[in-house]
gemmi code that builds the backbone of each chain (N, CA, C; Angstrom):
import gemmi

chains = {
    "A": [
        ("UNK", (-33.963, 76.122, 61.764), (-33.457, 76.776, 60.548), (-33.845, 76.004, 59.285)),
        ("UNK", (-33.724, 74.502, 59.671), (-34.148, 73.977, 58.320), (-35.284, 74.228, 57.508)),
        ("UNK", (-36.205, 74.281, 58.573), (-37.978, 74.700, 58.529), (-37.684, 75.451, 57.792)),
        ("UNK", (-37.358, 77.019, 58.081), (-37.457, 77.855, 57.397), (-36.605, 78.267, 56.026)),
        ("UNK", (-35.735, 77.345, 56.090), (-35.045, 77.060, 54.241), (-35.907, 75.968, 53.453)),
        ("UNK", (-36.646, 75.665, 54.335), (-37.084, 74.463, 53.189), (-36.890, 73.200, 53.054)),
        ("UNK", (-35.698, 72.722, 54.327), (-34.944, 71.751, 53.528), (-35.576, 70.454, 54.183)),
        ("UNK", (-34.479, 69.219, 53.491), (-34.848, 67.845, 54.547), (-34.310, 67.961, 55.588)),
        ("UNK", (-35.455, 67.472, 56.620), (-34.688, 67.741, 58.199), (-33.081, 66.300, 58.124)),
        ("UNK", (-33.535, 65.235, 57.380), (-32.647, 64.482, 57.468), (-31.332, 64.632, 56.543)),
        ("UNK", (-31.561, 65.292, 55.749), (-30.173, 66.189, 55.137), (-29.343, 67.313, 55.759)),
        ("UNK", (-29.980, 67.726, 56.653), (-29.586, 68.863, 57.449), (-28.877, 68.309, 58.564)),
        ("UNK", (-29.530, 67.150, 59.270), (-28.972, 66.956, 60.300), (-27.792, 65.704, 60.006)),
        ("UNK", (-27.483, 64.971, 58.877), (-26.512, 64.384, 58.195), (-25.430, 65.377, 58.032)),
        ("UNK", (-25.714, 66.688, 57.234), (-24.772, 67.398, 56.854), (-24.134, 68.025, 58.378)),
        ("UNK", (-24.785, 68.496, 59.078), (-23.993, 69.112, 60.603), (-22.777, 67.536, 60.732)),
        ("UNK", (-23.764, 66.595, 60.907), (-22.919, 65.682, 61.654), (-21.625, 65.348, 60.486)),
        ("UNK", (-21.449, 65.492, 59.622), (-20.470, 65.232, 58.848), (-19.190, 66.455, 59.283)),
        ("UNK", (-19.859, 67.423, 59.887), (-18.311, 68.451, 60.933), (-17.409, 68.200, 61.364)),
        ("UNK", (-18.593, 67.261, 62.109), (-17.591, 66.296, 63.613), (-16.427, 65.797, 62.872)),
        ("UNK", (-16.746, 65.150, 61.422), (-15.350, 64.458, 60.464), (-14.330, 65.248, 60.280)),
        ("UNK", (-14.249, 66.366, 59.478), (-14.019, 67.477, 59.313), (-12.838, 67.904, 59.172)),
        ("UNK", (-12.147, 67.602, 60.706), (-10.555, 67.997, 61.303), (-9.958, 66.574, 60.441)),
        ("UNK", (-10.732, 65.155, 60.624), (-9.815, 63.863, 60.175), (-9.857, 64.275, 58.826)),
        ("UNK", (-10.797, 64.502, 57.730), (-10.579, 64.717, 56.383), (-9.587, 65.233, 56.326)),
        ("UNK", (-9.185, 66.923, 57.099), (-8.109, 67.617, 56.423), (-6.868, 66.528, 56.878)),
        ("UNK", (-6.338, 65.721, 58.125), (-5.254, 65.457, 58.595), (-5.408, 64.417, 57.282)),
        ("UNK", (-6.006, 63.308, 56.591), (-6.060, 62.183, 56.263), (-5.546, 62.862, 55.131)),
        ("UNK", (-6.300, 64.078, 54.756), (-5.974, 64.468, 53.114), (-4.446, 64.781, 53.225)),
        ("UNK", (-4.174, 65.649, 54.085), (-2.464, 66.364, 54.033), (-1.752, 64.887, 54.435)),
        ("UNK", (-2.093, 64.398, 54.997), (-0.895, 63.163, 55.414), (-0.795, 62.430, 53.941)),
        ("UNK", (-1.915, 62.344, 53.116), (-1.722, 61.387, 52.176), (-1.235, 61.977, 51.176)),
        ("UNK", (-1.332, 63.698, 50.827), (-0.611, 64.176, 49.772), (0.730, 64.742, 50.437)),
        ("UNK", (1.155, 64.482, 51.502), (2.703, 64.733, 52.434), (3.208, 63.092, 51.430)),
        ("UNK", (3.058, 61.889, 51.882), (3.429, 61.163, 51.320), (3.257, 60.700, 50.216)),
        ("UNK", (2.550, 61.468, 49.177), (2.312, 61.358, 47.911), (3.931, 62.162, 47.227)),
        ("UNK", (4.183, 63.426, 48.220), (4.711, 64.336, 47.912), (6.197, 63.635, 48.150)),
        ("UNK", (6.362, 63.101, 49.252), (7.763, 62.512, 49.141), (8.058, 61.290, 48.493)),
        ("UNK", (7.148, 60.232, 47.886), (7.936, 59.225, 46.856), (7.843, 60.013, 45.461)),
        ("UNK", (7.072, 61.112, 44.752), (7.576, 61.924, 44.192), (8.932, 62.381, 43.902)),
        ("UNK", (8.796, 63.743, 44.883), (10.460, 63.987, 45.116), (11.334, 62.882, 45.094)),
        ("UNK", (11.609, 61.620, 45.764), (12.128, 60.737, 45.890), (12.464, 60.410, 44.453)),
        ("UNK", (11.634, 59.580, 44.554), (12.115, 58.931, 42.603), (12.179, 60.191, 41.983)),
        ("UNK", (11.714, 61.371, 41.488), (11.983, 62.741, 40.786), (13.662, 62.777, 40.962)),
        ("UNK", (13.937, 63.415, 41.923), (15.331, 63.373, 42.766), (16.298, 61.943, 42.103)),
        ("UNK", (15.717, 61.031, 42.065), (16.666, 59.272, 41.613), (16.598, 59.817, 39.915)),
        ("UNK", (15.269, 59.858, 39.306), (15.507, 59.935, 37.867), (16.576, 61.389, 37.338)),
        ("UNK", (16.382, 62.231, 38.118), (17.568, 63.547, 38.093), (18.897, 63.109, 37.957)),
        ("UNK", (19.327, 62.307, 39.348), (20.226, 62.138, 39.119), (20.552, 61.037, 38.428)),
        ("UNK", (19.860, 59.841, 37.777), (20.269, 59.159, 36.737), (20.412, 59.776, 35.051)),
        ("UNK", (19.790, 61.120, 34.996), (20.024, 61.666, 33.920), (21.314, 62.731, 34.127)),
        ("UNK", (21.616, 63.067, 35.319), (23.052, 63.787, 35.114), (23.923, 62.831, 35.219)),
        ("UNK", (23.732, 61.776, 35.875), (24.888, 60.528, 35.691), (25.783, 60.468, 34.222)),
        ("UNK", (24.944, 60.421, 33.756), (25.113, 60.472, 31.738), (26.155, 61.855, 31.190)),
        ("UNK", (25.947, 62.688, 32.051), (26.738, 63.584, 31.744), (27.953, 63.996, 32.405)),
        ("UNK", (28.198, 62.881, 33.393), (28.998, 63.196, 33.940), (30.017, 62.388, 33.867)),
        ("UNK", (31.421, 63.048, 33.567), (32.635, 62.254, 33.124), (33.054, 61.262, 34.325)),
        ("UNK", (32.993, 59.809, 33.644), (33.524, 58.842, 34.470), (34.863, 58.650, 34.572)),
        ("UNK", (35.587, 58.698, 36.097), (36.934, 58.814, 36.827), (37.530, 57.542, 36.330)),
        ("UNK", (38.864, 58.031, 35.461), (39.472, 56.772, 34.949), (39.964, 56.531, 36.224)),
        ("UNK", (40.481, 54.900, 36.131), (41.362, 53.710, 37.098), (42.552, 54.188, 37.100)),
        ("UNK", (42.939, 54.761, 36.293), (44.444, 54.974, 36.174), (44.942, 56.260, 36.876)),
        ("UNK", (43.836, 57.164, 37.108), (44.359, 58.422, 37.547), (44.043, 58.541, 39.167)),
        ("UNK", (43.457, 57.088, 39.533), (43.490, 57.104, 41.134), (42.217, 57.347, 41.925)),
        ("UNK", (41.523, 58.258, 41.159), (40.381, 58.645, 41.624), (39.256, 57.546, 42.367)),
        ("UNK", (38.771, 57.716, 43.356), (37.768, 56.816, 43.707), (36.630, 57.507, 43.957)),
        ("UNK", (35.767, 56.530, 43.973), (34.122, 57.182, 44.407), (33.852, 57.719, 45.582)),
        ("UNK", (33.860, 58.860, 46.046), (33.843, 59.266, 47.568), (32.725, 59.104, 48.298)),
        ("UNK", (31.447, 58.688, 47.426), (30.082, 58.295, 47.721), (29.628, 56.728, 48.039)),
    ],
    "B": [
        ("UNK", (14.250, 48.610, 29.819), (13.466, 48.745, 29.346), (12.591, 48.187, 28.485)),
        ("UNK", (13.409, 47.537, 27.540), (12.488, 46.767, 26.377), (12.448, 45.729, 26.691)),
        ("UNK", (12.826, 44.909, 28.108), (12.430, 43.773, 28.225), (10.974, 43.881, 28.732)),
        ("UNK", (10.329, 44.675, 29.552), (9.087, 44.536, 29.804), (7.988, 44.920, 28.826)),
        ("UNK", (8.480, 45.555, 27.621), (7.673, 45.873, 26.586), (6.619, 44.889, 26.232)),
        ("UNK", (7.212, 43.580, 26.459), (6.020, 42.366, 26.158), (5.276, 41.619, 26.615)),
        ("UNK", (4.735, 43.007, 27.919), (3.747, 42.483, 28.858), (3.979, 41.476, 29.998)),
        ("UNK", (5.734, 41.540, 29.688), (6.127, 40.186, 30.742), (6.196, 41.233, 32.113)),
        ("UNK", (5.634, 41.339, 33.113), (6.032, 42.046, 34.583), (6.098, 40.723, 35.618)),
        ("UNK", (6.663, 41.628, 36.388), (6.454, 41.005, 38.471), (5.115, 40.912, 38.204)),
        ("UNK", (4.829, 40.178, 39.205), (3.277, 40.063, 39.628), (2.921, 41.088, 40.999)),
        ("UNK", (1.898, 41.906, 40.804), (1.648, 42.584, 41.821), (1.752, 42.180, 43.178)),
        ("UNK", (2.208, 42.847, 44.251), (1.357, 41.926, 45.535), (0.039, 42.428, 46.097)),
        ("UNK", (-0.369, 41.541, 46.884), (-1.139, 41.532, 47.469), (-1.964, 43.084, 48.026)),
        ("UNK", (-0.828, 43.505, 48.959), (-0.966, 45.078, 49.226), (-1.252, 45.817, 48.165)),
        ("UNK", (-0.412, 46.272, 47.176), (-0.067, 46.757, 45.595), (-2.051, 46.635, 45.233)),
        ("UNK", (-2.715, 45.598, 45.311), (-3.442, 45.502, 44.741), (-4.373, 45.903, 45.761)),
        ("UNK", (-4.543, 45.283, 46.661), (-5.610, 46.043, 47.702), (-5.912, 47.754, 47.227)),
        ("UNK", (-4.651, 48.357, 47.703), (-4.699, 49.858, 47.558), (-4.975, 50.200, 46.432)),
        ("UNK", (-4.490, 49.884, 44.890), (-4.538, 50.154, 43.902), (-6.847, 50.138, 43.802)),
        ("UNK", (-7.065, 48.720, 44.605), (-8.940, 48.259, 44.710), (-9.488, 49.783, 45.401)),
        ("UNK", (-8.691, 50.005, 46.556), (-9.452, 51.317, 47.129), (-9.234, 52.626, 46.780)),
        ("UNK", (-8.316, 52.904, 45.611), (-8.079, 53.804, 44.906), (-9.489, 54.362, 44.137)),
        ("UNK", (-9.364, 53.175, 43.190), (-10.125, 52.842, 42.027), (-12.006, 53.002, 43.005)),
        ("UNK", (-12.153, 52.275, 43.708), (-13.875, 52.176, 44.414), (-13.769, 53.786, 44.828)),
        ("UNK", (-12.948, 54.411, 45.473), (-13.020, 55.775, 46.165), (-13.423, 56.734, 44.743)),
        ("UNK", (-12.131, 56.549, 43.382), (-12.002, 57.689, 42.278), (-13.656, 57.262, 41.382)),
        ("UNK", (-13.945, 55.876, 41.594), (-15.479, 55.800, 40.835), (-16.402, 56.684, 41.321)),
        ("UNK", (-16.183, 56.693, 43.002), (-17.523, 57.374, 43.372), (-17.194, 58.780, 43.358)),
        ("UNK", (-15.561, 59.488, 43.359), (-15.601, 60.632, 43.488), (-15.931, 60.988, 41.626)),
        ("UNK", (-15.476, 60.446, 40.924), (-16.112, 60.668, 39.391), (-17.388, 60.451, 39.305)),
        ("UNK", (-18.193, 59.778, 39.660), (-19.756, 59.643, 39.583), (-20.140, 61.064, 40.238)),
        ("UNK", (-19.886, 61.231, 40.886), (-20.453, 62.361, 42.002), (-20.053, 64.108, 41.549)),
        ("UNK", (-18.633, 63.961, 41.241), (-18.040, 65.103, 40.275), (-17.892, 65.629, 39.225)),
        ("UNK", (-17.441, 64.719, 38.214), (-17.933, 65.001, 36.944), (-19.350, 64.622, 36.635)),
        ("UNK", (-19.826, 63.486, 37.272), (-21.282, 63.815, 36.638), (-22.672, 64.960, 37.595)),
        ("UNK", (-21.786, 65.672, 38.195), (-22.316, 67.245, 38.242), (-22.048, 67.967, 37.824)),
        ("UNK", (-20.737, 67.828, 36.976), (-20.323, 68.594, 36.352), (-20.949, 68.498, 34.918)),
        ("UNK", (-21.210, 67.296, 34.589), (-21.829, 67.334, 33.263), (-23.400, 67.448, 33.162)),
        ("UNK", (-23.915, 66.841, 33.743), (-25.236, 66.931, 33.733), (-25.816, 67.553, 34.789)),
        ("UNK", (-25.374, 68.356, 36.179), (-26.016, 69.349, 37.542), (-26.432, 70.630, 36.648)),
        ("UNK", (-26.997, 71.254, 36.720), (-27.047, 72.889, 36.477), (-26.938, 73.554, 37.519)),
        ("UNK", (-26.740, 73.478, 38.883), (-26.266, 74.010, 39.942), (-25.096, 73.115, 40.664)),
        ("UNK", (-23.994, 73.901, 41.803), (-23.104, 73.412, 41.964), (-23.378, 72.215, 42.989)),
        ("UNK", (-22.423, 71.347, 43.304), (-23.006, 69.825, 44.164), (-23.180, 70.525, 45.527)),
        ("UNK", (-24.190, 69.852, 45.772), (-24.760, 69.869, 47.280), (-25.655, 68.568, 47.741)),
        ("UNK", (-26.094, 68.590, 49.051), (-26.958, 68.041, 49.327), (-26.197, 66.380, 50.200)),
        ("UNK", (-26.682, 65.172, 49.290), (-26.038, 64.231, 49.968), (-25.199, 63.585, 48.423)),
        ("UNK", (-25.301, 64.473, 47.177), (-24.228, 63.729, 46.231), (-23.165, 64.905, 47.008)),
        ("UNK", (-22.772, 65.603, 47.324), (-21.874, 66.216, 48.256), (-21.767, 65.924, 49.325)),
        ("UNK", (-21.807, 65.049, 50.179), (-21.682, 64.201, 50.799), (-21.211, 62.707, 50.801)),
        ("UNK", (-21.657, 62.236, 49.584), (-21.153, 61.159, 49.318), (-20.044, 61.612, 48.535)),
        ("UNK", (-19.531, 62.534, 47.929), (-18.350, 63.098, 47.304), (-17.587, 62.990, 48.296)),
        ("UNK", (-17.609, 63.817, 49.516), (-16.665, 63.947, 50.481), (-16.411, 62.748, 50.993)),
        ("UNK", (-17.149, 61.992, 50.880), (-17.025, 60.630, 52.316), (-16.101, 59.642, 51.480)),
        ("UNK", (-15.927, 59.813, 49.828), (-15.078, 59.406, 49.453), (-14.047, 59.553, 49.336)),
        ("UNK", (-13.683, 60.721, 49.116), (-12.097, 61.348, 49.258), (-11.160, 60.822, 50.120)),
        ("UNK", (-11.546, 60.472, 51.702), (-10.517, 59.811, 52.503), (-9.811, 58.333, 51.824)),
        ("UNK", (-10.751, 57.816, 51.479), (-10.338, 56.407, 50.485), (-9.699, 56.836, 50.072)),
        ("UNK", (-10.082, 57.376, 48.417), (-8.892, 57.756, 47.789), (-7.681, 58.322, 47.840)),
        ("UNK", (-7.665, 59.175, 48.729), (-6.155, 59.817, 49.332), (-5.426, 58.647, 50.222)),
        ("UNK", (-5.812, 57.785, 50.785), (-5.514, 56.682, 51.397), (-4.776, 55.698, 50.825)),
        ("UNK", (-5.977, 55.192, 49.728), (-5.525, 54.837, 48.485), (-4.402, 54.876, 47.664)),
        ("UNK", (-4.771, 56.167, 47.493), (-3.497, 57.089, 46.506), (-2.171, 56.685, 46.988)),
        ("UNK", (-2.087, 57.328, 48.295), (-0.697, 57.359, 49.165), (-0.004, 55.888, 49.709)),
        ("UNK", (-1.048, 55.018, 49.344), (-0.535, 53.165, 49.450), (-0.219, 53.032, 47.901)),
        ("UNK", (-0.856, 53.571, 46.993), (-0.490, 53.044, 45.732), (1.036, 53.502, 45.466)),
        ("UNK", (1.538, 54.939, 45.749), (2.415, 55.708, 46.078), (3.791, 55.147, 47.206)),
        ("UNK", (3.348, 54.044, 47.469), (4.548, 53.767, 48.301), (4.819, 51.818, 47.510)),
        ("UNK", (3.378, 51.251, 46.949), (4.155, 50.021, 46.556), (3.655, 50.515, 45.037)),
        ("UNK", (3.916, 51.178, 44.306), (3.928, 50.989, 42.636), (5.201, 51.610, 42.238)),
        ("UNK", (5.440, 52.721, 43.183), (7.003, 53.916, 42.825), (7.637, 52.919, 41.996)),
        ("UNK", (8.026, 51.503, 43.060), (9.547, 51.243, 42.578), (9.327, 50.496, 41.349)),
        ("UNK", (8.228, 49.923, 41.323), (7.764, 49.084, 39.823), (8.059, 49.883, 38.576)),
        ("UNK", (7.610, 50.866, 39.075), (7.094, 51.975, 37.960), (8.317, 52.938, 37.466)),
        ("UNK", (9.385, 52.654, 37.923), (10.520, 53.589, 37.938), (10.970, 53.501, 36.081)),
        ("UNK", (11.727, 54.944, 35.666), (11.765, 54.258, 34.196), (13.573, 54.231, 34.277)),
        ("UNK", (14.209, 52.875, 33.537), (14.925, 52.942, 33.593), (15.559, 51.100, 34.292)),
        ("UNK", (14.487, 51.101, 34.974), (14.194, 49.252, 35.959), (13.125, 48.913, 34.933)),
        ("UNK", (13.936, 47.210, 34.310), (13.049, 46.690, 33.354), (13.027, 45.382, 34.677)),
        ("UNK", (13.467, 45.025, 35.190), (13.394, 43.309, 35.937), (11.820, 43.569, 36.503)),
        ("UNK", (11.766, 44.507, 36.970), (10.303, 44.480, 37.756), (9.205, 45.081, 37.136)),
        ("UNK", (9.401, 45.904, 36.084), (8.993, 46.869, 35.611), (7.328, 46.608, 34.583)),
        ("UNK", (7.015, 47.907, 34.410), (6.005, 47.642, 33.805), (6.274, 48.174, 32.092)),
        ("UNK", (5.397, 48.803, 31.456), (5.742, 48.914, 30.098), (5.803, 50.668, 30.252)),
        ("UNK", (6.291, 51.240, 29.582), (6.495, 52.743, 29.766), (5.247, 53.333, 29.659)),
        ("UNK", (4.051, 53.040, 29.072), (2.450, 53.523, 29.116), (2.387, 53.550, 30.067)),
        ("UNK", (2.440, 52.561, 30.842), (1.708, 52.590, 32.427), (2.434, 53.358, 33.025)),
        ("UNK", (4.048, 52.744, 33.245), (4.981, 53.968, 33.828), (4.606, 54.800, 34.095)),
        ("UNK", (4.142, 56.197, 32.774), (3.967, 57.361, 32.629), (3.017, 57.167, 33.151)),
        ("UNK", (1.825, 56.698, 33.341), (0.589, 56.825, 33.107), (0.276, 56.906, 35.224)),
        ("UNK", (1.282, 56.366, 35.426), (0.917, 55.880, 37.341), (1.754, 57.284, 37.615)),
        ("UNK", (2.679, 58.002, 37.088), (3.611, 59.179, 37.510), (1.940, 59.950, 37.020)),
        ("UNK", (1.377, 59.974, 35.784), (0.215, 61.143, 36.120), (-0.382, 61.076, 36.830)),
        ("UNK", (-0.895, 59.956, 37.374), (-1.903, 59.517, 38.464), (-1.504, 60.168, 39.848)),
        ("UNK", (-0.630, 60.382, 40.062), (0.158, 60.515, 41.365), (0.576, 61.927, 41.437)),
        ("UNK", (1.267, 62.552, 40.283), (0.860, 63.739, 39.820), (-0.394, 64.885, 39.998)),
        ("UNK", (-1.204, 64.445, 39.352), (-2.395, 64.822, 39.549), (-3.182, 64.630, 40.470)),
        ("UNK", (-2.851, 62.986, 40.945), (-3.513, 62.893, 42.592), (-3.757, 64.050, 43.208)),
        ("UNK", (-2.034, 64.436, 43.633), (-2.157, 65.364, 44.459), (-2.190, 66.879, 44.461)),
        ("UNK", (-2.243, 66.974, 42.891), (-2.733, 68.845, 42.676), (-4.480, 68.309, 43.193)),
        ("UNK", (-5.076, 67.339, 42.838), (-6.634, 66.873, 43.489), (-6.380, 67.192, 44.565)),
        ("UNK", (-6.033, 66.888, 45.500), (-6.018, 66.453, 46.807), (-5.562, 67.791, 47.650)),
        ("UNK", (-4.370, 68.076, 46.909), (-4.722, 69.957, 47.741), (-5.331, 70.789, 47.134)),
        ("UNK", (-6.172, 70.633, 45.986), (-6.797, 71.624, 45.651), (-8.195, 71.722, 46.078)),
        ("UNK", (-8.136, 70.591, 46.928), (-9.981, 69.912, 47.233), (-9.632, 70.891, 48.878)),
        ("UNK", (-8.244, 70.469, 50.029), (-8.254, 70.285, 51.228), (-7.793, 71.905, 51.831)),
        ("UNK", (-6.828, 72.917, 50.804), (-6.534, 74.178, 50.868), (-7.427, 75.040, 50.871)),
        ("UNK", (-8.676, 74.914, 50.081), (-9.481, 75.628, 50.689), (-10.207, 75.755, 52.139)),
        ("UNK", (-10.165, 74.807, 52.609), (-10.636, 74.575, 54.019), (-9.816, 75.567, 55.170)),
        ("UNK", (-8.719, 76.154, 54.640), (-7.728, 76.498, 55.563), (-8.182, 78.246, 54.955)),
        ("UNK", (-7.809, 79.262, 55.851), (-7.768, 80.575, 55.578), (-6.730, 81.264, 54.948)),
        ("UNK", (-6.412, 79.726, 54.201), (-5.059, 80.638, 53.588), (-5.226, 81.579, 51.576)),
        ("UNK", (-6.296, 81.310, 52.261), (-6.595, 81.691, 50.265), (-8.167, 82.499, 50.335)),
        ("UNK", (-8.429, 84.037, 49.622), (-9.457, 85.063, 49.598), (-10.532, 83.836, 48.619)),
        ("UNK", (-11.577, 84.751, 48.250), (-12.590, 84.629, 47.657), (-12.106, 84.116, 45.988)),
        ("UNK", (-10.973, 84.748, 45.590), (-10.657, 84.326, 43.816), (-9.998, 83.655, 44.116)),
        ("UNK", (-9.023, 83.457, 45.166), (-8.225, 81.876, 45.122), (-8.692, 80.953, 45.270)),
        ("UNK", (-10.188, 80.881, 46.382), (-10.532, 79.382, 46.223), (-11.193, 78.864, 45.099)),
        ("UNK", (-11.730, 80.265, 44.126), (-12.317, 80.086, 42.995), (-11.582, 79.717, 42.275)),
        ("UNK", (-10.032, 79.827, 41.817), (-9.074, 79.211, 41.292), (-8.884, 77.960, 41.501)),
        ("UNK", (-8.810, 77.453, 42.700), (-8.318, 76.253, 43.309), (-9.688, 75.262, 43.206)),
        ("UNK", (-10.584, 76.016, 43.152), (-12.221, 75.058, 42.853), (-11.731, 74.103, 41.066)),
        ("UNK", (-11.923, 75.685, 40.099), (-11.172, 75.184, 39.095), (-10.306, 73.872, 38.772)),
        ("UNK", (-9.432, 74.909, 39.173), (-7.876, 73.679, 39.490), (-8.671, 72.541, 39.874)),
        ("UNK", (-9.236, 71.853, 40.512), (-9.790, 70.552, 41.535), (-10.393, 69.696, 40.052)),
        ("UNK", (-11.293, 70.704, 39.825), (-12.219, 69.972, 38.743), (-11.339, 69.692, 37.250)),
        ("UNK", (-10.716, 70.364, 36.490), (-9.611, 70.109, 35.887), (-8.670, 69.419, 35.837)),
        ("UNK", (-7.998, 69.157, 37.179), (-7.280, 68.434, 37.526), (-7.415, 66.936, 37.907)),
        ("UNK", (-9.162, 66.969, 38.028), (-9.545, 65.529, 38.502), (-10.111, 64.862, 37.191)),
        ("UNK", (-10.065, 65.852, 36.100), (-10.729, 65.268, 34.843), (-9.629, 64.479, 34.076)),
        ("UNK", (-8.557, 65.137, 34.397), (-7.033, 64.771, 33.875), (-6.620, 63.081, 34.093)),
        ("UNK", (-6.815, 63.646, 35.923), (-7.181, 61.975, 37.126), (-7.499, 61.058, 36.549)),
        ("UNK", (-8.597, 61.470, 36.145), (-9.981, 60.277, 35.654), (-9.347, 59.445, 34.641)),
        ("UNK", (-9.437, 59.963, 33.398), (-8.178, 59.986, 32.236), (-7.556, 59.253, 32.365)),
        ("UNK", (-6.259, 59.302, 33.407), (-5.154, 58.276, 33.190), (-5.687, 57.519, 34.238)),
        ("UNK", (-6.598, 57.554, 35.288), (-6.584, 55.873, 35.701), (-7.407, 55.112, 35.127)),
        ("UNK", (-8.627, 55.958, 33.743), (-9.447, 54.833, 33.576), (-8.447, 53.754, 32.268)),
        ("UNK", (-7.340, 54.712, 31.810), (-6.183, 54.244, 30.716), (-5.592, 53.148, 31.566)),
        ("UNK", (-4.741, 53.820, 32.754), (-4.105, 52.506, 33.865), (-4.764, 51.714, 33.952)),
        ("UNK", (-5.978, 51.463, 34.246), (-6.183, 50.123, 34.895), (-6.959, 49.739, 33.671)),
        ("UNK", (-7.165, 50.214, 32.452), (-7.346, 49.141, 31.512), (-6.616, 48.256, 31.028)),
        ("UNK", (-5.053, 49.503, 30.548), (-3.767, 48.983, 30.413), (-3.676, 47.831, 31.722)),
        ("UNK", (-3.495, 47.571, 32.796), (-3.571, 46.693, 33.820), (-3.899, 45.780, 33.234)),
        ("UNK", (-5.309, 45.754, 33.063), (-6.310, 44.264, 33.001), (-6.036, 43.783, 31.480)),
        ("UNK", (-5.778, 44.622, 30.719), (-5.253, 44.002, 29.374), (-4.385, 43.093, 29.614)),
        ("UNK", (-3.026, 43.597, 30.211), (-1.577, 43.234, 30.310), (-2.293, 41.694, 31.168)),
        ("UNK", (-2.908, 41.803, 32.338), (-3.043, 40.515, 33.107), (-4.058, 39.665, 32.223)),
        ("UNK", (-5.057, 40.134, 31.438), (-5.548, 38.928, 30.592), (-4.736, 37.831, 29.714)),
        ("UNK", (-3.371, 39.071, 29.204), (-2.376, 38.371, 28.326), (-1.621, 37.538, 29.024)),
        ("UNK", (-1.557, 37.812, 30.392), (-0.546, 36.690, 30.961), (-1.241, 35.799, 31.882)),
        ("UNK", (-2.418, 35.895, 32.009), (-3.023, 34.879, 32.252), (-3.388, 33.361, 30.839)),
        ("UNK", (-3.311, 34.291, 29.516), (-4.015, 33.391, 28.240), (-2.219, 32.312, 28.280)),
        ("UNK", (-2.972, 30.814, 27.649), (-1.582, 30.019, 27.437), (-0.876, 30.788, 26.075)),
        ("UNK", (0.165, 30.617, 26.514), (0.829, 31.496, 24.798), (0.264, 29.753, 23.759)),
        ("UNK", (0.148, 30.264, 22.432), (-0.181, 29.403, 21.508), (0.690, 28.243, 21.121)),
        ("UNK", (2.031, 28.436, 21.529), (2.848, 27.405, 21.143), (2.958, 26.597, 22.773)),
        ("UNK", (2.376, 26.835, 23.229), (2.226, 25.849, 24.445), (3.036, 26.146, 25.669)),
        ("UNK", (4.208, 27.064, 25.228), (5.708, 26.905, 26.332), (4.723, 27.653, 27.295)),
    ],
}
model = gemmi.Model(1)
for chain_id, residues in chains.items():
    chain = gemmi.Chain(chain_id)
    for i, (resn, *xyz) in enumerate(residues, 1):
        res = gemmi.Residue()
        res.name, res.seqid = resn, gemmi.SeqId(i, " ")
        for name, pos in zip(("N", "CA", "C"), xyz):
            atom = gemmi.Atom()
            atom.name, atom.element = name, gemmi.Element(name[0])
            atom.pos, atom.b_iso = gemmi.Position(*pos), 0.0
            res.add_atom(atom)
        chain.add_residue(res)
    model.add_chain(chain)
structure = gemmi.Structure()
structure.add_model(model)
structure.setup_entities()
């Protein structure tokens, strides 16, 4: 086939063999944007709730209340 | 916060920096290879600069996702003891950000989950999104090497 496109036989037969990779690219890529994706969320999720912290009325001592967390 | 404003940080470790090295060697060659087909190709990449495009990507997502597990907590805003200066802050949340609209916008097409105009969207998206990339890490790691020249120099009054 190459013959008849024209091409380099040694580009052609580089590019097939780069297939065989193929399945690891996609697992390597999703695993690394899976854990890209959860220290995201993670700290996203921490800075959230350090900005509703601020809005949220702190339980006086006197009325008993404790932190249930 | 404003205590790290004056370039005073933690010192990276070891790891921190490794990954941050294979970030950076992976995003050179995927920017050599991408944007500069994008700027100067008149047809789309092929051949073996598409090849050497791809063979980089595993680095960098590798990369990425180590930088992503030891910079988070440095980088948090709000933590000055460890912290860096809020430029970088922001600047490692775009990186990481954008990482990964890169990173699935490069790996989703591979899958049958998207027609003929979505991957043309998501091609888009890739190249856009990696120009953004480029951007804040070539800012990060200048900001970096600035900040470590300054704390490497003796301050002038000697202390």
């Amino acid at each position: 086939m190459w013959e008849l496109r024209g091409d380099n036989r040694a580009l052609a037969s580089t590019f097939a063999f780069t297939f065989v990779f193929r399945p690891m690219l996609k697992y390597i890529s999703f695993g690394s944007a899976l854990v890209v994706v959860g220290v995201l969320l993670n700290y996203g999720l921490l800075g959230l709730g350090a900005i509703t912290a601020k809005g949220r009325p702190k339980p006086s001592p006197a009325s008993g209340e404790t932190n249930r967390l | 916060m404003k205590s790290s404003e004056g370039g005073q940080s933690a010192p990276v470790s070891s790891r921190a920096k490794l990954a941050y090295l294979a970030m950076l060697i992976g995003g050179v060659v995927l920017a050599a290879t991408g944007i500069g087909t994008f700027v100067l190709g008149k047809t789309a990449m092929s051949g073996w600069v598409l090849m050497a495009h791809v063979s980089a990507a595993p680095l960098f997502a590798i990369g990425l996702a180590v930088v992503a597990l030891t910079w988070a907590e440095r980088c948090r805003f709000g933590i000055s003891a460890l912290g860096e200066s809020a430029k970088v802050k922001a600047l490692l949340w775009l990186i990481l950000l954008s990482g990964l609209v890169v990173i699935l916008s490069a790996v989703v097409p591979m899958t049958p989950l998207f027609g003929t105009s979505g991957q043309h969207t998501l091609y888009l998206t890739h190249r856009y999104s990696a120009i953004v990339l480029t951007g804040a890490v070539v800012l990060h790691s200048l900001t970096q090497a600035r900040s470590s020249v300054k704390m490497s120099k003796p301050s002038p009054s000697g202390a």
